[in-house]
N, C-alpha and C positions, 0 to 999 in steps of 0.2 A: 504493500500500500504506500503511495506517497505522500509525505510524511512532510514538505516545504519544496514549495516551487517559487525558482527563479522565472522573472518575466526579463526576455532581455530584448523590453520595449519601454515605450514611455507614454504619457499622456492618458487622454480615455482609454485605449485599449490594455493599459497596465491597467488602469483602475476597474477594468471593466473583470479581468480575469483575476483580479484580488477578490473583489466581491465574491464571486461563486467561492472561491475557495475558503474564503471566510465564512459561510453557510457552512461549507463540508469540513469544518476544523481541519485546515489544509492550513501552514505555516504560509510566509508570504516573504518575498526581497523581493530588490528595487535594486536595479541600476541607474545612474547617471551623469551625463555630462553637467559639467559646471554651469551652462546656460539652464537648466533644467532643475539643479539646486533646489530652487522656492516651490515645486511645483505641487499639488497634493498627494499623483503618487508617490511622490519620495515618503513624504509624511506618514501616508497608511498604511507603509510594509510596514512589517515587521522587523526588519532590517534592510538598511538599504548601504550600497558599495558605489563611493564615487568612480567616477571615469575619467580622467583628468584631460579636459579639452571642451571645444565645443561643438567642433565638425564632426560630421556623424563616423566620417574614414577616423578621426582619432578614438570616438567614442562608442559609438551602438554597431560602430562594426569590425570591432575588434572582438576577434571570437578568442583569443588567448586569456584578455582583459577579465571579458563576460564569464569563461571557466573556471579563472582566479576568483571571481566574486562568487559562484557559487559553493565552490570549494571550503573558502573562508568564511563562509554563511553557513555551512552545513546541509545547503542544500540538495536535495536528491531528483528533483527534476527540473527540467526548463523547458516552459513554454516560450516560442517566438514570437506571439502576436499576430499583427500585421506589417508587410516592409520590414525595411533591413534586412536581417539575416532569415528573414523566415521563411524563402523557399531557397536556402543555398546547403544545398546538397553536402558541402562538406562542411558547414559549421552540425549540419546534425549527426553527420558521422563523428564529428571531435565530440559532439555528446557524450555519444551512444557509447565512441571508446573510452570516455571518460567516469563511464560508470552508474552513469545519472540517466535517467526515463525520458526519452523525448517526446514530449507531448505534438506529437503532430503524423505525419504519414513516412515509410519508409527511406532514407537517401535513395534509392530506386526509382521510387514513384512521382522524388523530386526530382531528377535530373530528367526522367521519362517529361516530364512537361516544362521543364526548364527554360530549353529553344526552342521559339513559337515553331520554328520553320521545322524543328524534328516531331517535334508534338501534331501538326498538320499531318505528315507520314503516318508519324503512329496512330492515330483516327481515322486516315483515308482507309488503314487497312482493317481499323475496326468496323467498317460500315458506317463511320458516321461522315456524315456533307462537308466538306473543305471545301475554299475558292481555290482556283488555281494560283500560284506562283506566278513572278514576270520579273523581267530584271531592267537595266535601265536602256540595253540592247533590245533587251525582245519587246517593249510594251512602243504600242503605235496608236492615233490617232484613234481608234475604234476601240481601245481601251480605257479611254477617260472618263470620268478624273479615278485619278489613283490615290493609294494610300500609302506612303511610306510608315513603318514601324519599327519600331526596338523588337529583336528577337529574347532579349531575355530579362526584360521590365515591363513594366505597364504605368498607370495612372496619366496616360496622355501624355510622357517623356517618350522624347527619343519619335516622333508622329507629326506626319507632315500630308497635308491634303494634296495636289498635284491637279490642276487643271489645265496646265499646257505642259507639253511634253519639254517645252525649252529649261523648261523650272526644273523639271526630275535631276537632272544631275546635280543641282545647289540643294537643292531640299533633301536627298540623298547624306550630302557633304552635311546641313547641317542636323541632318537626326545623328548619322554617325556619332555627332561632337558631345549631342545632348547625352544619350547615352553613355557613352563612354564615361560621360562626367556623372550620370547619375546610376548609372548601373557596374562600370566598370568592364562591360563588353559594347563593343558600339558596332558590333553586327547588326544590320538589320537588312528588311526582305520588302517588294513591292509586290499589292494584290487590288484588286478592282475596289474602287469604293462603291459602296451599297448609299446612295445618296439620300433616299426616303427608308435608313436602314431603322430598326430597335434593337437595342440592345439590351437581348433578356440573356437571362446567367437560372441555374436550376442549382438549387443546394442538395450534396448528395453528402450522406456517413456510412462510410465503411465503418462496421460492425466489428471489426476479429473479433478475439477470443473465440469460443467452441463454434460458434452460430456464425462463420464467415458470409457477408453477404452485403448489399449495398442499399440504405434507404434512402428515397427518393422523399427531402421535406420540400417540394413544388417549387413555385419558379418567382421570381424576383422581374421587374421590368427595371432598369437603370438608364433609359433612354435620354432622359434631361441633363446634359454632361454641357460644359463650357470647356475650350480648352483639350476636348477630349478626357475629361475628369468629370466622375457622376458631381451632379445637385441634389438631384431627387429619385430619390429608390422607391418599390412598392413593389407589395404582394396580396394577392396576385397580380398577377402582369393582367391590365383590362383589352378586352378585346380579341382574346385568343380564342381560334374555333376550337372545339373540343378536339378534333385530330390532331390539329397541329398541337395542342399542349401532351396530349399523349404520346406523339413520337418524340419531341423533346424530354420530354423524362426518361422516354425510353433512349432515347439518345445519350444522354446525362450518366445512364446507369450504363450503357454499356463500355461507355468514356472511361470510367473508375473503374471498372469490371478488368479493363485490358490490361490497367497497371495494377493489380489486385493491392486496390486505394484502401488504406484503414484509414480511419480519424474523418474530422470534417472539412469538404473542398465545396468546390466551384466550379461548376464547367457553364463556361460563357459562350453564347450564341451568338451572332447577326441576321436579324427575322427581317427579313422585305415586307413591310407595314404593309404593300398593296396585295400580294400574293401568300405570303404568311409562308413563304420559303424560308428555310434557314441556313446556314451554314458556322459549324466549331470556328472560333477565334481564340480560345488558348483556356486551360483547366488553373485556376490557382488554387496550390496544393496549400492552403492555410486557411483559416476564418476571414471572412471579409466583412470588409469596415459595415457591409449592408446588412449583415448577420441579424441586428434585433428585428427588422419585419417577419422574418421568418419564426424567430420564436414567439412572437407575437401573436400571428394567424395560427400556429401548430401548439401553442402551450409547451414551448419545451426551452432549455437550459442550451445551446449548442458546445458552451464551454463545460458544461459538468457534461457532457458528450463526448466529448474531447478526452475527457480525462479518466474518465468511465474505457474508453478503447487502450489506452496507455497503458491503465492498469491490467488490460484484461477482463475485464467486469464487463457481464452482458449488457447489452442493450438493448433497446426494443424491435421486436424482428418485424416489424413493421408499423408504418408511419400514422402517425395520431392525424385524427381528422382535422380538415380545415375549419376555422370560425372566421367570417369578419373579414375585414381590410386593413393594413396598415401602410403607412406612409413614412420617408425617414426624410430630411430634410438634412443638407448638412452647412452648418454655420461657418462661414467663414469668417477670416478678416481681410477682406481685397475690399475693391471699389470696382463694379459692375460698369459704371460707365467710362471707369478709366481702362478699358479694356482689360478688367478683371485684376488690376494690378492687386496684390499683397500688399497688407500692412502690416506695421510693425509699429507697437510704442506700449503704453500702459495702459492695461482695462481697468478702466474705474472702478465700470459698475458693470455686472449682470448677475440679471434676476431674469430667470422666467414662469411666469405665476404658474397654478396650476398643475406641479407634477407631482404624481401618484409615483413615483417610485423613478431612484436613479440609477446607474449600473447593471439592475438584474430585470430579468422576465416578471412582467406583472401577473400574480392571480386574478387582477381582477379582472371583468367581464370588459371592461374598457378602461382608456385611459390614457396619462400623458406620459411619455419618457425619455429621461432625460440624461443621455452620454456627454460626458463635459472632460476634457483636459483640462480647464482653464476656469479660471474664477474673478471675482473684484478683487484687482490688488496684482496680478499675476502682469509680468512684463511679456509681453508676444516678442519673440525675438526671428533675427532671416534667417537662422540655420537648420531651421526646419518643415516640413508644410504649413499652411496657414489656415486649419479646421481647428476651430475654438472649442467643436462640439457636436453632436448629433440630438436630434430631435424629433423623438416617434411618435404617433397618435393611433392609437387603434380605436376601430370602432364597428358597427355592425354593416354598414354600408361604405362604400369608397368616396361618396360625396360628405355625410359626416365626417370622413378620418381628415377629408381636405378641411372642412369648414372648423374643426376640434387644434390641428395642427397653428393654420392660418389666425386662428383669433390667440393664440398664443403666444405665437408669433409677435404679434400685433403690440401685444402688452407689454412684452420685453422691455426689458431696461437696460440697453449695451450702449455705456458711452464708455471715450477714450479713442477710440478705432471706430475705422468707417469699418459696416459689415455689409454681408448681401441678403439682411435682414427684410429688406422693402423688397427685392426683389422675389425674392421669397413667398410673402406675404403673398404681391402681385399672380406668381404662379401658379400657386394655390386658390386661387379666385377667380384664375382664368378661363372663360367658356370651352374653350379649344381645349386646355388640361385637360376640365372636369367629364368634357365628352371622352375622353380617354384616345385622341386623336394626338399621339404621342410621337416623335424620333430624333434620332441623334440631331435633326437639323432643327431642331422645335424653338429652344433659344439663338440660333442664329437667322432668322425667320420672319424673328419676334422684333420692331423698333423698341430701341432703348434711349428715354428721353436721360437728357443733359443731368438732372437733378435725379440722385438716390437710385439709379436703373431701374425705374419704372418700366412695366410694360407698356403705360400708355403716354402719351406724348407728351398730355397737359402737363407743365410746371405745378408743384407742391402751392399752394399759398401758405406760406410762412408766415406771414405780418402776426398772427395772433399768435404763434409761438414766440416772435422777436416782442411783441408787446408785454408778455409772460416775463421774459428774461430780464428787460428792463427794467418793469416794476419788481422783480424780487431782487434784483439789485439794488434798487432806490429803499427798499424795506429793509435790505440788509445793511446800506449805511446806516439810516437810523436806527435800527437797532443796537450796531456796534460805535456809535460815534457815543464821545463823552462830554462832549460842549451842545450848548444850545439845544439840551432834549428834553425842551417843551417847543419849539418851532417844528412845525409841520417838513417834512421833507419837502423837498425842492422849491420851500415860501420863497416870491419873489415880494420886496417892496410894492414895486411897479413892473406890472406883468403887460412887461412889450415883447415878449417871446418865450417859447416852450422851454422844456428842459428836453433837451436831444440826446440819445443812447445811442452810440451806432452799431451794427454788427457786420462781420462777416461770414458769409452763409455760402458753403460750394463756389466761393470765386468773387460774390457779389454784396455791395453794399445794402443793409438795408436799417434805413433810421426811422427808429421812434419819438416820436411827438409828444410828450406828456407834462403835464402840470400836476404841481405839488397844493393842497390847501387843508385848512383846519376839517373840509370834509370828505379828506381822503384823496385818491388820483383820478385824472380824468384822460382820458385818451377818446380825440375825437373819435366817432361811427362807433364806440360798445361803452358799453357801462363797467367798471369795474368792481365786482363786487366785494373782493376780498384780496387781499396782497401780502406775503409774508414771503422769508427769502426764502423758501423751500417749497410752496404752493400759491396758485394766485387762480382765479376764479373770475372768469367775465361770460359776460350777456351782452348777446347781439340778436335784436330783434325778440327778446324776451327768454329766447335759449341759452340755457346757463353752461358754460364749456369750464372744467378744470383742468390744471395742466402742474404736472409735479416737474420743480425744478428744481435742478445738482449744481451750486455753482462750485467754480472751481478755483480751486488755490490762484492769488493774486500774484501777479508776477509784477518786476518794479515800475514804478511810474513811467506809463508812456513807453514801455516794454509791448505792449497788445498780449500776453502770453495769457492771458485769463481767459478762461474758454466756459460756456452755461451750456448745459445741455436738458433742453427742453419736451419730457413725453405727454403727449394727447393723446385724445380717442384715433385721431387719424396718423398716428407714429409719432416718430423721435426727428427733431430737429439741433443740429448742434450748430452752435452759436459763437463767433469768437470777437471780445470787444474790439470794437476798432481803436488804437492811439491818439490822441489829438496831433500828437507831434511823431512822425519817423528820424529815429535816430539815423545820420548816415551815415555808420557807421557798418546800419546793417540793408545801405543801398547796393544795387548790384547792378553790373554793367547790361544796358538792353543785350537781348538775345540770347543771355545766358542760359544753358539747358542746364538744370539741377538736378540733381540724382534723387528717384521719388522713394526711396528707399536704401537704407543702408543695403550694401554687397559689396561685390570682387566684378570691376573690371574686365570681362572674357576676351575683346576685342575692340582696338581702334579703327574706323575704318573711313574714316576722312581726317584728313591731316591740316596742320596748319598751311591755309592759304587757298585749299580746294573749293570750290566753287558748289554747293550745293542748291537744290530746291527746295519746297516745304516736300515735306514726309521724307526724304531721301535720310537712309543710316547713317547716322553718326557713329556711334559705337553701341556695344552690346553688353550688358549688364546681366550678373547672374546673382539671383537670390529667393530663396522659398526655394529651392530644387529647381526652380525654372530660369530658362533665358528670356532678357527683356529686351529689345527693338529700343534702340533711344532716337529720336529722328530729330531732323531739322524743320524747328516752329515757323519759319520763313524761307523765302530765298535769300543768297546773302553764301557770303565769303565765310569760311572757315578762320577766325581771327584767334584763338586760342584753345587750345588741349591739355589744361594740365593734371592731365592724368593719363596712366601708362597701365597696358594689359598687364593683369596678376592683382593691381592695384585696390585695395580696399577702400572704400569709400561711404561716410554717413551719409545719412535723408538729409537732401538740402545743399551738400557738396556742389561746388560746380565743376561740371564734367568737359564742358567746351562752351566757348562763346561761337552764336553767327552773327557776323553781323550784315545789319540788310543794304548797309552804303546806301542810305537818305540821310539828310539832314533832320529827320522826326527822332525824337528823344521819350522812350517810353517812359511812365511813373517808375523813378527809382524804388518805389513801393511794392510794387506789383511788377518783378519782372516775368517775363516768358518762363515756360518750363516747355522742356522737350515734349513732344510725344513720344509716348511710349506703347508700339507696335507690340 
């Protein structure tokens, strides 16, 4: 029996396989890198083993490191998780030699699905559907558009879409690099893209122990991906005829069947939305991040599954009936309309109201759940992905699990980082979703307005959030001022003009109007009914709106660094005051492209003095596991570079100037920033 398991992972899915084993009085360690320190699972092992670094190549994938900590932990098994080491064949052999229970499938059955390109072979001759193969010689005008991919990754690294054949050899060149730098093999293979494709995946458990055999817990729809990275999971997949779900499981089972799969996997699909054809795209031989839908509709643990085959301990010889829908949402920290960019800095706050239960499978009949890495107070940092969190709903129906999920959503309280909270919300609410008219093209399809990635076009009206901010700020001097407090906030003698707040909001100024007197604040077109620096309450048109506000730590006069962030019924707005005066010390020169994000420098690729256009590359930034496009905001000359490939660089750095040669002089306040492709 296993007696303490090492996880040698981090985030939710360390805390997610702590929980079960804390139910099973199953001991519990924690690795980790120095950036990872504060995080909670460090805190809920039971013991936890630093890793001294903060890149994953120094820390979560050092399998020497990870065996020393379980060693001097006492530990007798180690679960991988998800990512990093958890389908690498030979950190589970150093396990297995090392004496300790590997909680996951065979070194066999990982290196069998290891290379997508071997894995396609070994299913062609299982009977199951593969697309053909094409290289950068054989694929021709009657093959487009194509798919470059990583043969031994996923999560949308190392994948490049291909619509003119002149692109294939750059897009080849650059999955190559992605890979290589995130996987460590930058093999990869061209196949037809399936354009109106979905992307369903079937969760299959090999059984061992006496009872050898493969259960089939149904299938998973993951079609809503940005990036080629899922947003939103669900089970069941809506829309599948009854054939076609039954040759997929049968598909599914005979996939694991060929590599005699123990433990619990994935075998992932590409279904043609119009015809409901399908064909294998690659088995992941580990738990996937989409795992709690499935224990949700089946009532079952997949980690006490997991651990249950490890040991030897039977499992159910066949598969618990389906209940219900559920839905997984996954929270990021990027910015949607900044072309999904990552963020990185301090989570203030999150709260999300409503959860029946966090980490484990709910008994109840419904409910909300809630997978978290990350908490108020936790610093998001670039050296690793940028999922804050998962968010499940189950319910009897698929339009409740939307509508249970979404109003959750809604309530949230995430300030500090921009999230894809709104967009989220929006998807969840969407006609086209909720018909279950789903596929991989479904967010690139969809317009994304300017403010918060809206699916719909209209701008947010803010003013009643920026009114909120203001007056709990004018409530919070008075309450913390020590002179004059019996004078009304913002009393003027002779009132020849308002008191003005200003803010900045996604780019854009916006000031408020308001007067101070003995009966309270007045903002023309609403009534104010109530104002303190933490809640303020107004009426327009006789409808009463409250709106809970966070302000945030003051930074020095005429600094702008104080930022309010303002939740309603209709979301969260954050808010940052504007300066009266700009120091210029922190003006920058027009056209300067500023790095949107701490990283490492991957490539220069205009120099001082070249002649660019708008959108044309500048250089290439790498951080979150991904590569970032930094482009030029204008035409205009390349006038300065200082910074050099390898080069580390914080949010805000400047990376190169263009300049546009006019005589116009942009606000030294407001300079340009690159785009970022």
């Amino acid at each position: 029996m296993i007696q303490r398991v090492l996880v040698a992972n981090r985030g939710e899915i360390a805390r997610r396989v702590f929980a079960t084993c804390r139910r099973l009085g199953i001991g519990t360690v924690a690795v980790h890198s120095d950036a990872d320190a504060h995080l909670a699972f460090v805190a809920e092992a039971d013991a936890a083993v630093r890793l001294p670094g903060d890149s994953p190549a120094d820390t979560y994938l050092r399998v020497d490191l990870v065996l020393d900590a379980a060693r001097r932990t006492g530990a007798d098994a180690v679960h991988p998780g998800y990512g990093f080491l958890s389908e690498n064949a030979g950190f589970a052999r150093a396990v297995i030699e090392a004496g300790l229970t590997w909680i996951g499938p065979s070194p066999e059955a990982i290196e069998a699905m290891g290379s997508k390109v071997a894995a396609k072979k070994l299913m062609a001759d299982a009977g199951v559907p593969v697309l053909g193969d094409l290289t950068v010689a054989s694929a021709g005008d009657d093959d487009l558009p194509l798919l470059v991919k990583a043969s031994a990754g996923g999560g949308g690294r190392g994948m490049r879409v291909v619509r003119r054949l002149d692109d294939l050899a750059e897009a080849v060149a650059e999955a190559e690099a992605e890979a290589l730098s995130a996987f460590g093999d930058g093999t990869v293979f061209v196949e037809p893209y399936v354009e109106d494709g979905r992307h369903v995946e079937v969760q299959v458990v090999g059984t061992g122990g006496d009872a050898s055999g493969v259960i089939v817990l149904g299938e998973r729809d993951c079609s809503l991906q940005r990036r080629h990275q899922k947003v939103v999971e669900e089970s069941p997949a809506p829309g599948l005829r009854e054939e076609t779900w039954r040759a997929l499981h049968d598909a599914a089972r005979r996939a694991a069947e060929a590599i005699d799969y123990r433990g619990a996997g994935t075998v992932e699909f590409l279904l043609d939305a119009a015809t409901q054809k399908f064909w294998f795209l690659e088995m992941n031989t580990r738990l996937q991040v989409e795992h709690p839908v499935t224990e949700a509709v089946f009532g079952v643990d997949l980690v006490e599954m997991q651990l249950a085959v490890a040991e030897g301990l039977p499992t159910p010889a066949a598969r618990p009936e389906p209940r219900g829908h559920a839905i997984e949402v996954r929270l990021y920290a990027e910015d949607p309309a900044a072309d999904y960019q990552p963020q990185s800095g301090l989570l203030t706050a999150f709260d999300i109201p409503g959860v029946d239960v966090e980490l484990s499978p709910s008994d109840a009949s419904s409910g909300l759940r809630l997978d978290s890495g990350f908490g108020a107070g936790d610093e998001v940092g670039t050296h690793y992905d940028a999922m804050l969190a998962k968010v499940i709903a189950w319910a009897p129906t698929r339009r409740q699990a939307a509508r249970a999920l979404a109003g959750a959503l809604r309530r949230a309280r995430l300030h500090g980082l921009v999230t894809n909270r709104d967009l989220l919300v929006e998807i969840l609410g969407d006609e086209v979703f909720l018909s279950g008219d789903v596929s991989t093209a479904f967010l690139g399809s969809r317009p994304l307005a300017a403010l918060g990635g809206r699916l719909d076009e209209a701008p947010r009206d803010v003013r009643a959030h920026a009114v909120a901010g203001a007056l709990a700020l004018a409530a919070e001097a008075g309450a913390t001022r020590t002179v004059q407090t019996g004078i009304p906030v913002g009393w003027r003698n002779v009132v020849s003009q308002p008191q003005t707040t200003r803010f900045e909001v996604d780019g854009d100024e916006v000031a408020v109007d308001w007067w101070g007197g003995r009966d309270g604040y007045v903002v023309d077109g609403l009534t104010v009914v109530a104002a303190t620096p933490s809640r303020v309450t107004l009426e327009v048109d006789g409808v009463r709106t409250s709106y809970d506000v966070a302000l945030g730590a003051g930074g020095a006069a005429g600094s702008g660094a104080r930022t309010v962030d303002v939740d309603g019924p209709d979301g969260h707005v954050a808010l940052r005051v504007v300066p009266r005066f700009v120091d210029p010390a922190d003006a920058l020169a027009s056209g300067s492209l500023l790095a949107p994000m701490p990283g490492t420098v991957v490539r220069v690729l205009a120099e001082v003095g070249a002649t660019v256009v708008a959108g044309d590359p500048v250089l290439v930034l790498e951080a979150m596991k991904m590569q970032h496009t930094v482009a030029a905001p204008h035409d205009g000359v390349v006038s300065e570079v200082p910074v050099a490939a390898g080069q580390q660089v914080a949010a805000g750095d400047v990376l190169a100037v263009v300049d546009a040669g006019t005589d116009e002089q942009d606000d030294p306040g407001n300079p340009d920033e690159g785009a970022v492709a």
